[in-house]
N, C-alpha and C positions, 0 to 999 in steps of 0.2 A: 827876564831874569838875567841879571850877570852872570858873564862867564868868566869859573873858578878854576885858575889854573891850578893844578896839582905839583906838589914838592916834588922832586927829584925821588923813584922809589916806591913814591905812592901808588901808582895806578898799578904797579907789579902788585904789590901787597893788597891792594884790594882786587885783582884779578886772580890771584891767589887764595882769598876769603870765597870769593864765588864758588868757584870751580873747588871748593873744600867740599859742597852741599852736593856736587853730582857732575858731570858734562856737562857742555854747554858748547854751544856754537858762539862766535865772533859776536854778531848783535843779540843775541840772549846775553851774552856776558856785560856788553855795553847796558843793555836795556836794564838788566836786572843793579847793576851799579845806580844807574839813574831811578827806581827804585827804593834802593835801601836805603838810600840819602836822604829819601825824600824829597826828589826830584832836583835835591841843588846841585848835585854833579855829573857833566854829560860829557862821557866818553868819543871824542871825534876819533873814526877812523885812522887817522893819519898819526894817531897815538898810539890806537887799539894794536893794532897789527904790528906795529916794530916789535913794542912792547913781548907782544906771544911769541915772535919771531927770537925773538933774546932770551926768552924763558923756555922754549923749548932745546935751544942752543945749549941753555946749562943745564939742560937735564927736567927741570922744575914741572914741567908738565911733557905733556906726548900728543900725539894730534891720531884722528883716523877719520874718514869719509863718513857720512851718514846723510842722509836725508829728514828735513825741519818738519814740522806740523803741516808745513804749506806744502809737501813735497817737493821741496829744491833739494838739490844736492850742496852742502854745506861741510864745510871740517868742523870736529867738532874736538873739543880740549878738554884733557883729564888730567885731575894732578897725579904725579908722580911721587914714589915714598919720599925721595929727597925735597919735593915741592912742598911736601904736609910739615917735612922739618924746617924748611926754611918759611911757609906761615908761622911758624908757631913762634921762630925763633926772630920774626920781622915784626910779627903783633907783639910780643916782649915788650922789641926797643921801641915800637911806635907808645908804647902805652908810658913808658918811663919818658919820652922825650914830651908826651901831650902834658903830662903831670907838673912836669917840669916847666913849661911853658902859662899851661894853667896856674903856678906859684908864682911866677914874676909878674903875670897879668894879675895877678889878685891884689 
């Protein structure tokens, strides 16, 4: 399958949709993106982590230790009140700009 780079924004915004449904550790997040999509989009590492490193920078989510199904020890990410506002306020614009894009490709 090709691999789909993501827009500037995107991979926040949909790390942002995930972690709306519950915690999640690092590859649950990735995993569960790959997923939703239906498997056309795969979150590499070297994405994933800056990515949560920035988001928890501005507040948008919070991190704490847990351990996974497998018993690892794992961080695990939550969103944060301002992270539920800025989903709500980044699925907005992502919905008027797809719209928009969807009207010139028509």
């Amino acid at each position: 399958m090709k691999k789909v780079d993501f827009p500037q924004g995107t991979l926040e915004l949909l790390i942002l949709r995930v972690l709306s449904s519950g915690s999640n550790h690092g590859f649950g997040i990735a995993q569960r993106i790959h997923v939703l999509s239906k498997e056309v989009l795969k979150v590499e590492e070297g994405s994933l982590y800056p990515a949560l490193h920035r988001m928890h920078e501005r507040g948008w989510i919070k991190s704490e230790w847990g351990t996974t199904e497998n018993s690892r020890r794992a961080k695990y990410y939550k969103l944060t009140r301002l992270g539920r506002t800025r989903l709500t306020a980044e699925k907005k614009s992502w919905e008027t700009l797809a719209t928009a894009i969807s009207d010139v490709l028509s």
